[in-house]
N, C-alpha and C positions, 0 to 999 in steps of 0.2 A: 316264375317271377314275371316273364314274360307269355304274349304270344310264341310260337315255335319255339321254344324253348328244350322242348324234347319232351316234355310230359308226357304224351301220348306214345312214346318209344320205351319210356320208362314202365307205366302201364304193362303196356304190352310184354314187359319182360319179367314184368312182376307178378303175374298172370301166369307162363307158361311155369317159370319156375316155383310157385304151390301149385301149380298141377301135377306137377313132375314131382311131388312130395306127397300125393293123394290129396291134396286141398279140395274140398267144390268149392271154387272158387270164379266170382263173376266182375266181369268191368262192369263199370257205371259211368257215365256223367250227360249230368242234370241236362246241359243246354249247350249243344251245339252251333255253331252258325258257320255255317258250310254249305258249299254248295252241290259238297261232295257224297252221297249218299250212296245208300245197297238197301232194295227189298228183302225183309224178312217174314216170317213169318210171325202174327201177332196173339200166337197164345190160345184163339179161338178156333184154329183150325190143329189137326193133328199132319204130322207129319216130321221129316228131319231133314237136315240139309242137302244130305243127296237126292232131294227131291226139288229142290232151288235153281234147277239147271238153267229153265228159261221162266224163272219168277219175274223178272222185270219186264220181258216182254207182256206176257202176262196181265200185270200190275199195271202197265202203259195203257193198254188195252178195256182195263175190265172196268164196267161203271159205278161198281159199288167198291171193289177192291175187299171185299169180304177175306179176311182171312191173313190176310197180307198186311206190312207197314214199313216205314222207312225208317231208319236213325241212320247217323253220322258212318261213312267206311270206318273211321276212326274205331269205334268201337264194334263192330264187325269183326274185323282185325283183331282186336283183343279178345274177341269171344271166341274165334280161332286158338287163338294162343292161349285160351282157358281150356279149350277143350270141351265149351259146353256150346247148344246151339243159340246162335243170335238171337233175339230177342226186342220188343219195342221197350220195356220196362230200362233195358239198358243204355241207354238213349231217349227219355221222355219229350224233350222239346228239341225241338229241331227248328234251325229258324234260315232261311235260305233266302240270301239278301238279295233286294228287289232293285234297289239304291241306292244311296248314300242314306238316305232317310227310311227306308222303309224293308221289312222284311217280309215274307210269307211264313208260315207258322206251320208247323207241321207238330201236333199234341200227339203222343200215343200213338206216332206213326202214322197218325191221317192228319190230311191237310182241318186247317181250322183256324182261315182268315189271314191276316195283316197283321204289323204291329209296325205305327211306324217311331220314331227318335223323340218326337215329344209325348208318347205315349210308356216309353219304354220303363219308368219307375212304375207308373199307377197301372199299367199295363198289364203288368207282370204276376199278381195277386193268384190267377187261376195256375198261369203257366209252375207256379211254385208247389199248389195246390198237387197237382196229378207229379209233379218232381218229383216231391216229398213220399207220395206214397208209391209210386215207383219203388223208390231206395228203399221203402219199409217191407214192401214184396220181397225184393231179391234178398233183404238182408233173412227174411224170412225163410226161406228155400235154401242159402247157401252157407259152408260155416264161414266165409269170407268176402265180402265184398270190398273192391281195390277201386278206389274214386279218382277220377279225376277231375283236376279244375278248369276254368278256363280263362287266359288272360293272369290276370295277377291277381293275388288276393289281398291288397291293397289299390284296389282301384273304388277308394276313399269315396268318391261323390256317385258312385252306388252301392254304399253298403246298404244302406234301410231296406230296397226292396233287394238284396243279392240272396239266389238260393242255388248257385253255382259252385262259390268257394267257401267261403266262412262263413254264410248262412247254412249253407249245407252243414258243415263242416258242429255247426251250434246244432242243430238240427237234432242230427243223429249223435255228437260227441264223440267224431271223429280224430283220430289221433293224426295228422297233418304233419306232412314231409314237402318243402319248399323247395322246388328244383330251378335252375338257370341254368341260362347259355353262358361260359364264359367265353366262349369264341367272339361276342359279341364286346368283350370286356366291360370294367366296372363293377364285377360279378359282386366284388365285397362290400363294396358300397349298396348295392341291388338288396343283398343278401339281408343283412342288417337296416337298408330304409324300410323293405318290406315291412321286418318283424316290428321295428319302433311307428309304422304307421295304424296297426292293429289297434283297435282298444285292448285292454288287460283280460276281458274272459277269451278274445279271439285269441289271443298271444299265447294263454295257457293252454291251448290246443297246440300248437306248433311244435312239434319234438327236434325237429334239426333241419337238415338242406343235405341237397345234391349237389353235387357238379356234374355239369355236363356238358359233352362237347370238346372237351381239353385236348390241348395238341402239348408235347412235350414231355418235361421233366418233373411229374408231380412231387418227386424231393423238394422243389422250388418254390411250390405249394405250398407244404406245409406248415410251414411256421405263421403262414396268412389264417388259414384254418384252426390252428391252436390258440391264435388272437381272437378270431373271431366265436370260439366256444367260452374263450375268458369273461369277453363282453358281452353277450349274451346267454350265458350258461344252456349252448344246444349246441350238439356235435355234428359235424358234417358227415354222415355215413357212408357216402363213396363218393370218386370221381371215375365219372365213366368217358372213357377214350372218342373220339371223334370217329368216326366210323364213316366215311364219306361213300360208299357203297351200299350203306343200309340202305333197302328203300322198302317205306312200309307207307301205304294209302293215307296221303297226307288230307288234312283237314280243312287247308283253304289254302290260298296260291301265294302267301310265302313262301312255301317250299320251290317255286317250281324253278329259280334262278339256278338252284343247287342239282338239279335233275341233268342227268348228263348220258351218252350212251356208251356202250362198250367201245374201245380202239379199232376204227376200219369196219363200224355199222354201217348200215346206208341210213342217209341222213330221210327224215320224215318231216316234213313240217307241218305243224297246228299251228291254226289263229289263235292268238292268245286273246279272246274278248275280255272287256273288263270286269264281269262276274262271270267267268268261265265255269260249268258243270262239269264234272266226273273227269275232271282233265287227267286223272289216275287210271282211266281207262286205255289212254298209250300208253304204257309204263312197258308193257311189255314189248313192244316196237322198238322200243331203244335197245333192248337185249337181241334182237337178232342180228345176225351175220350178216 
């Protein structure tokens, strides 16, 4: 429903567990905007991840980048947790914010220009183009592909051109699970403007919602959740506990306020610029002694 909401944790878990059922099963999503990335390898060259050691260096280095491309850690991480290797198709656009106005566009894992804010409906035409059949590839190859959105899929004044949530979502005939933070509260109000801000063919794609993030007593819960399957005839399928030690390769610097180290680390300090890069690359600094 939100940014950081937890989708991408959701994902990720939902990923590991059909694999752990024999699923071939792949993460997806359409369009990133992160400034958080990992090279992969782009389908044209042969090889497997144990081969990935020093691809970024590499990739940093090399003039043509032959072979190689970038998508989101986000989905890296879930391609980990599927069990299969990363990929450019799982991750199509990639958009790494330049300004407040303007982005860098990374299509198919290679850079490919600009996009800036008042371009970003009519803009969008190609970047949906190579989306679209991205998700037609993998759904081709896998017997399940697990999507994610981004932002909310009610963010109404770009539905026309959106091929991330509910365009996607139309696209392929996606059956659509709406996850929130309720830590952030409001969650039932969220839960239900979403679904009533939909038109009626986007709505009939949506099967229910998550909770996520909860701290407490879900007995307390439920009688909210029973309401809200009455008025809207969609059941909420789990609530997932708050887990404030998870830490999985966040996707832009919301997360980082919540980033904390073990008791009696030594402390390490980063500048936190204001489009900070790969800032997931100390994660592991804060876990030493």
């Amino acid at each position: 429903m939100t940014s950081d909401a937890g989708k991408t944790v959701v994902v990720t878990g939902l990923c590991r567990a059909f694999a752990r059922r024999g699923i071939a099963v792949a993460p997806y999503k359409a369009q990133n905007m992160s400034n958080n990335s990992m090279v992969v390898l782009d389908g044209s060259r042969d090889g497997r991840q144990s081969d990935l050691l020093d691809l970024r260096d590499r990739f940093a280095t090399s003039s043509t980048n032959d072979g190689y491309g970038e998508i989101g850690r986000a989905q890296w991480v879930q391609a980990l947790a599927a069990g299969v290797e990363p990929e450019v198709a799982m991750n199509p656009v990639l958009l790494k914010p330049g300004s407040d106005r303007r982005s860098h566009v990374v299509r198919m894992g290679r850079p490919d220009g600009e996009i800036a804010a008042r371009d970003f409906t009519a803009g969008r035409e190609r970047l949906a183009e190579s989306a679209f059949a991205a998700f037609d590839d993998l759904r081709s190859r896998f017997d399940l592909v697990v999507a994610e959105g981004a932002g909310s899929p009610a963010e109404i004044n770009l539905r026309a051109s959106d091929y991330v949530n509910m365009g996607l979502a139309r696209h392929g005939d996606v059956p659509t699970i709406v996850v929130g933070d309720i830590d952030r509260g409001g969650w039932f109000a969220s839960a239900y403007g979403t679904l009533m801000l939909l038109d009626a063919a986007d709505q009939a794609l949506v099967k229910g919602f998550v909770v996520n993030k909860f701290r407490g007593d879900v007995d307390l819960l439920r009688p909210g959740l029973a309401d809200l399957e009455t008025r809207t005839g969609r059941p909420t399928y789990g609530v997932l506990p708050w887990h404030p030690d998870l830490w999985l390769d966040s996707e832009d610097a919301l997360d980082l306020s919540g980033r904390r180290s073990v008791e009696g680390a030594r402390r390490v300090a980063v500048v936190r610029l204001p489009r900070i890069s790969n800032f997931t690359d100390v994660d592991a600094l804060g876990l030493e002694p």
